[in-house]
N, C-alpha and C positions, 0 to 999 in steps of 0.2 A: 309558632315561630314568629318570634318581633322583626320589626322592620330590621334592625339593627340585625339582628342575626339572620336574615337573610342576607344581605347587605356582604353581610362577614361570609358567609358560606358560599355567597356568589362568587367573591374575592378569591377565597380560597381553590373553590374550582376553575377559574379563571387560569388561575397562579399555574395549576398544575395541567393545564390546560396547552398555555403558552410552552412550558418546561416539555410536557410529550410532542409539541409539533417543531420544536426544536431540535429536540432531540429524532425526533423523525426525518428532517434535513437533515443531520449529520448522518445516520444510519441511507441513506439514500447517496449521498455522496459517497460514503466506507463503499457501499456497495459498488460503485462505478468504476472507482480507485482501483487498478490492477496495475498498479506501475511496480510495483516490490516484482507481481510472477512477470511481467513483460520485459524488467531486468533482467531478471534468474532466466529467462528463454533466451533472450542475447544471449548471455553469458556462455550458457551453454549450446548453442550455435557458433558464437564464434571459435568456441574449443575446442565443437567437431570439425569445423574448417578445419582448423590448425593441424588438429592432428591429422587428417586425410590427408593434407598438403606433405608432411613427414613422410608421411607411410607412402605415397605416393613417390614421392623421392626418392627413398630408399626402395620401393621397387625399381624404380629405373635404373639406379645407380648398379643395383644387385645384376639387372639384364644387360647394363652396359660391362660390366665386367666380366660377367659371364661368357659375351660375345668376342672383348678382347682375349679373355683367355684361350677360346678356344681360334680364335688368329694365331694368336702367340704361338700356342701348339703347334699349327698349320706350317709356320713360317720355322719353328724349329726342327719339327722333322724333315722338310725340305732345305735348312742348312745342315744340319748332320746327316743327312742321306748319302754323300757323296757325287750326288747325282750335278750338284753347281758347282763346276771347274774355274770358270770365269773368277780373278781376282777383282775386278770391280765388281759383276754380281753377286760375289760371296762377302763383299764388304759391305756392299747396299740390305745386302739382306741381316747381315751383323746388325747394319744398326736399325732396322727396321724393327729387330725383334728387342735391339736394347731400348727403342720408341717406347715400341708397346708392354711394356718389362714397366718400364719409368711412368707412362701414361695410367697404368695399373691400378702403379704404389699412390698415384696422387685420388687415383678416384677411391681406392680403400680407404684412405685417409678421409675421403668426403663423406663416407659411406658410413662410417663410425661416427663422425660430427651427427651426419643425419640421423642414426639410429639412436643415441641421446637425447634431440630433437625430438624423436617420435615420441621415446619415452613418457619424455617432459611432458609432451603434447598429451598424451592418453591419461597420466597420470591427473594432467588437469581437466583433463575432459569430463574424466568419472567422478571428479570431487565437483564440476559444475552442474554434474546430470545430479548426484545427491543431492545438492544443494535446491536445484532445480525442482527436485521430485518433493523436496520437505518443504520448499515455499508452495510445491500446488498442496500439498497435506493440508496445511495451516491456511491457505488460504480458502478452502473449501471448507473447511469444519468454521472459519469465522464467517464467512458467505451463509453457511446452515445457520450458525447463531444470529447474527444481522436479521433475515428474514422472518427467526422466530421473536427476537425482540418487535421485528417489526409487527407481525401480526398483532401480535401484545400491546403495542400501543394503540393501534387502528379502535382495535376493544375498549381499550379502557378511555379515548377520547370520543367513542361513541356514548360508554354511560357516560362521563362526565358530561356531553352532551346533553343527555338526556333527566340529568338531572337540574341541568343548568332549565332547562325547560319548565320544570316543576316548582322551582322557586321565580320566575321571571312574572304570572301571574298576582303572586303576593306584592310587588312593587309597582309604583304611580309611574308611569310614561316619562312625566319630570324627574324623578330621583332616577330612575335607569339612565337620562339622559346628560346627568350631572358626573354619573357614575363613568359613563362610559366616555367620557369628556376628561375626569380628572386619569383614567386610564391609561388616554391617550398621551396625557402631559407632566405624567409621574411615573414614569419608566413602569407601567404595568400595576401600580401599587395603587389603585383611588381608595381603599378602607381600612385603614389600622386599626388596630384594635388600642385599648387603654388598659394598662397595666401600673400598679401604684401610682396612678394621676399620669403617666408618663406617654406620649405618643408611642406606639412602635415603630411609626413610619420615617420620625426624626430624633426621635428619643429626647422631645421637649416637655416639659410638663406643663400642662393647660390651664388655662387660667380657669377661680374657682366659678365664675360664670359660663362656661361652656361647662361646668361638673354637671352645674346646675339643671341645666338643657338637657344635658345625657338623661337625668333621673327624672325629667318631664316628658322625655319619648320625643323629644325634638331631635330633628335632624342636626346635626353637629360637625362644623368642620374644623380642623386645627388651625390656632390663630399664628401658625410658622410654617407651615408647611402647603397648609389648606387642604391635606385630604379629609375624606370623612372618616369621623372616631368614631365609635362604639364600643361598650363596654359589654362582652358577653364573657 
């Protein structure tokens, strides 16, 4: 392997290097990210409120009528009993039972509202619990996938590791340190390659004195861009 193509093969594992530990940050972030199922648990929290709040209602409403009914009852059969002579006490009791006669009709009427409410309630309840239940599906089976990408990358930036290893002896201390220098200052890119005279790093074509250099085993950098060419 020529310097050049080390150089080039360093680059290339570099490249993909940087690409999995990025990509490893973002898989590390996905992971932490539970805000989709901590909505969908709101959501359906706040649904079982709502509907308990209903249902709860509506029992009450159900017990309070129940309770006036059987007053009502109470207070009818002791005005048709005959047993109350008194014309003010049999008028106070008249309307005592047309109170709770009218008190009745107004909480039935409440009671119907509420039992619509319930519905409502329940009805959204169990479409937030689905909903609920398919965000934890999906988010478990992508948590499974995440972890196995992740493993996957750990791997494959250990061989690249380890290969980067076995090419780093073949290069001078100074060109690793040019290399790692034009890295830093070319967004990740220090070694194009040359392709019909052409850089790929800026797509300039070199003049025919750096061709020259190429085909002498000279180090070479481009006269526009400055990274190192090589032609493998």
């Amino acid at each position: 392997m020529s310097r050049g193509e080390a150089l080039y093969r360093l680059q290339q594992l570099d490249s993909e290097h940087d690409t999995k530990k990025d990509r490893l940050k973002e898989i590390e972030t996905a992971l932490k990210d539970d805000s989709a199922l901590r909505e969908a648990r709101q959501a359906a929290e706040k649904a079982g409120k709502r509907a308990l709040k209903w249902q709860t209602k509506q029992r009450d409403l159900e017990l309070e009528i129940e309770s006036l009914a059987e007053k009502t009852s109470r207070s009818e059969k002791r005005l048709y009993s005959g047993k109350v002579t008194n014309p003010k006490e049999l008028s106070d009791l008249q309307a005592e039972v047309a109170s709770l006669k009218g008190r009745r009709q107004r909480l039935e009427d409440t009671l119907l509202e509420a039992m619509l409410e319930r519905e409502d309630a329940e009805k959204t309840q169990d479409e937030a619990q689905a909903h609920l239940e398919e965000v934890e599906n999906i988010w478990s089976a992508r948590q499974a996938d995440l972890k196995a990408e992740r493993k996957a990358l750990h791997q494959r930036i250990e061989e690249i590791e380890e290969k980067r290893r076995a090419i780093l002896p073949r290069l001078d201390a100074d060109v690793l340190a040019t290399y790692e220098r034009l890295r830093q200052t070319k967004g990740g890119l220090a070694v194009a390659r040359i392709e019909q005279d052409v850089c790929t790093g800026c797509r300039v074509t070199i003049s025919p004195s750096a061709e020259w250099k190429l085909r002498q085993g000279e180090l070479v950098y481009c006269d526009t861009c400055g990274r190192i060419v090589v032609s493998v």
